[in-house]
N, C-alpha and C positions, 0 to 999 in steps of 0.2 A: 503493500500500500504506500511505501513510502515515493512521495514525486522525483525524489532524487536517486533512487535506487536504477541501476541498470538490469534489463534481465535477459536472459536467455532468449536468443528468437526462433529456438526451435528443441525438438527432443532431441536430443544429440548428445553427442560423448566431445566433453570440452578439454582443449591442454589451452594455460595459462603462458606468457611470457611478458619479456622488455623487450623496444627495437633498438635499447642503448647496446645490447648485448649480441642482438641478434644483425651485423651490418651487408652481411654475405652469407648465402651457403652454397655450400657446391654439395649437387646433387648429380652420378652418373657423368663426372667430371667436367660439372657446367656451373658457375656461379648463379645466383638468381638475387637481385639485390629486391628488397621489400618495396620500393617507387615500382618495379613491376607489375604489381598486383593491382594498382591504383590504376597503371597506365602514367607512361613519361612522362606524358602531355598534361599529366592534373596539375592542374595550378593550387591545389589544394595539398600534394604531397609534401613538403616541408611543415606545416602544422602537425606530422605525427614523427618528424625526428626526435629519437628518443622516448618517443611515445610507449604505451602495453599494446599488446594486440589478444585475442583471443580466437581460438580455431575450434569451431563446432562441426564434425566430423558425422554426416546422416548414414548411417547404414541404412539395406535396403530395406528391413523391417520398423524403421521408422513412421511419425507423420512427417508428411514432407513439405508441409506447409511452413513458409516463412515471418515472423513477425518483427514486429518495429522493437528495438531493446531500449530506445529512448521516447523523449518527446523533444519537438523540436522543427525548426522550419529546413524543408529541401533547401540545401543550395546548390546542390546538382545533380545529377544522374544519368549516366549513362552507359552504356554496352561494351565491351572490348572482345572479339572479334580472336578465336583462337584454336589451338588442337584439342583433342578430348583425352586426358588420360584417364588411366583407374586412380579410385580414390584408396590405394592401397595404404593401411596406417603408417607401415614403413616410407611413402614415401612424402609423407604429412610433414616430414622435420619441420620442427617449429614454425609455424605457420604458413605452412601449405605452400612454399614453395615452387614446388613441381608445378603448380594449379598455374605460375605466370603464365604458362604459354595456353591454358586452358582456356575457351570463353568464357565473358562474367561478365554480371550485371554490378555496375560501382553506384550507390547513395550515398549524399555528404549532405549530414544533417548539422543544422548550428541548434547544442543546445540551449546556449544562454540566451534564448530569449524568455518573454514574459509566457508564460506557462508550460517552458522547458525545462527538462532533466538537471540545467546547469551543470553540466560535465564537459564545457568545452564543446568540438568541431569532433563528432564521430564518423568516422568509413566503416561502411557495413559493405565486403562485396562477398555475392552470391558468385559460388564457383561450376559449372558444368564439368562434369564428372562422366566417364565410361558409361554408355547405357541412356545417358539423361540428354534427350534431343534439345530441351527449350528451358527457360525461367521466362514465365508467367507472370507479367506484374498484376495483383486483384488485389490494391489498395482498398477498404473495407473498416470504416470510422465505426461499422454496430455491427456485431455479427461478421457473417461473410457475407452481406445483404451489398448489393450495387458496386461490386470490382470495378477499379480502375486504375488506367498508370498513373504513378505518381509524376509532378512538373515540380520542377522550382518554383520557389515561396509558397510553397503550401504546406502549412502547420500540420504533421502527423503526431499521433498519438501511440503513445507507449504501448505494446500488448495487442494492438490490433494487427490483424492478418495484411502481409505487405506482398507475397510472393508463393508460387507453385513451383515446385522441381516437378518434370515427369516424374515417374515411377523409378527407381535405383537408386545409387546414392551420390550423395552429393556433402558440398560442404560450404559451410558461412565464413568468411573472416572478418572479425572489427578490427579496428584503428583508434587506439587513445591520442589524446596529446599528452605529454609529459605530466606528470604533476596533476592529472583532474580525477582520478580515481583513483580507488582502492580495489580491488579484489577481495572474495570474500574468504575471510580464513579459513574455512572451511574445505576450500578450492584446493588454496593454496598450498594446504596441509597434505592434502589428499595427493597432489601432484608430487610432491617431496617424498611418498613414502619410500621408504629402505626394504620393505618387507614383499615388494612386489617386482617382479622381471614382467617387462615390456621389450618391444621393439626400438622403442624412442629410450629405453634405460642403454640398451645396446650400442647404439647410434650416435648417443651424445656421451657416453664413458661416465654418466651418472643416473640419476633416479629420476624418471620424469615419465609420471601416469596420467591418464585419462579418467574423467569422472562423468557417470552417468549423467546427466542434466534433463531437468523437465521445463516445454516451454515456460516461461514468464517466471520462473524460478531465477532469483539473486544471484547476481554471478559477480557484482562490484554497487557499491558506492561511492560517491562526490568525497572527494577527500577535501578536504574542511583547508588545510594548515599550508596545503598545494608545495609539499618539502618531496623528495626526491625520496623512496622506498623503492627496494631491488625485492623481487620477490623470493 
């Protein structure tokens, strides 16, 4: 209930990061730098230098329905035009990487306005995944009553339905700006543990797991003091 709470935009398996830490990966001995994902051309990519991100991972037994994590007015939106890989969790490393060359639908929502989240300038991009032909914009203020695409300057609402994956799976990525959230410790914790073997514990030479997530379930809050925390 809280307006400033960020949440989950779909059922998914979430891994948590920083982009302070994260500046390049090579994947299949290719770099993929994190502006990728966004597309070169956004003029909105330097607002999440040093930013968190978060990678919500749809297996195919998912709902595949996409929602808004914030509230907040569009200030852009648009398509990037790409190859389809699998959304294999190995090749997920820290925030879906591999997905650059994927198609994706990119939204850049401004929180801080009046009846926004106030968490800052968030990127939500929707990833096209092995299987999955289309992303569906069916914007949807009540229900899933009168779908439409979202435009710039139009105030969307937290929790309501923003997008369709076909059928398969697929995957979300957000964009923080530095300093405007928190994660929720709960997450955070879970990610950290010692006591589980993953793929991504293999991959990165430490401990980094996946946790269940239910839409519109808390995944971060507005961090109040806006100080620098590494998770």
């Amino acid at each position: 209930p809280s307006p400033t709470a960020v949440t989950a935009p779909a059922d998914a398996r979430v891994l948590l990061g920083s982009l302070a830490q994260t500046s390049a990966l090579f994947i299949k001995d290719k770099a993929f730098a994190p502006a990728e994902l966004l597309g070169l051309s956004c003029p909105w990519r330097q607002r999440f230098t040093d930013g968190d991100f978060a990678v919500f991972r749809l297996t195919p037994d998912k709902y595949h329905y996409n929602h808004l994590p914030v509230s907040g007015r569009v200030l852009d939106t648009y398509t990037i035009d790409g190859q389809f890989h699998s959304c294999n969790p190995a090749a997920l490393v820290a925030m879906a990487s591999l997905y650059a060359k994927n198609r994706r639908a990119v939204t850049i929502i401004d929180t801080d306005v009046p009846g926004g989240s106030q968490v800052g300038v968030v990127a939500m991009i929707e990833v096209v995944a092995l299987m999955i032909g289309d992303i569906t914009q069916a914007y949807s203020s009540e229900r899933y009553d009168n779908p439409q695409e979202l435009r710039p300057d139009k105030f969307v609402f937290k929790g309501c339905p923003k997008s369709l994956f076909r059928p398969g799976s697929s995957t979300d990525v957000l964009f923080f700006e530095a300093g405007r959230i928190r994660f929720a410790e709960d997450l955070v914790g879970n990610s950290q543990r010692q006591d589980v073997l993953s793929r991504y514990s293999h991959n990165f030479g430490k401990s980094l797991v996946e946790t269940d997530v239910l839409v519109r379930s808390t995944i971060a809050t507005r961090r109040i003091d806006n100080s620098q925390e590494s998770i």
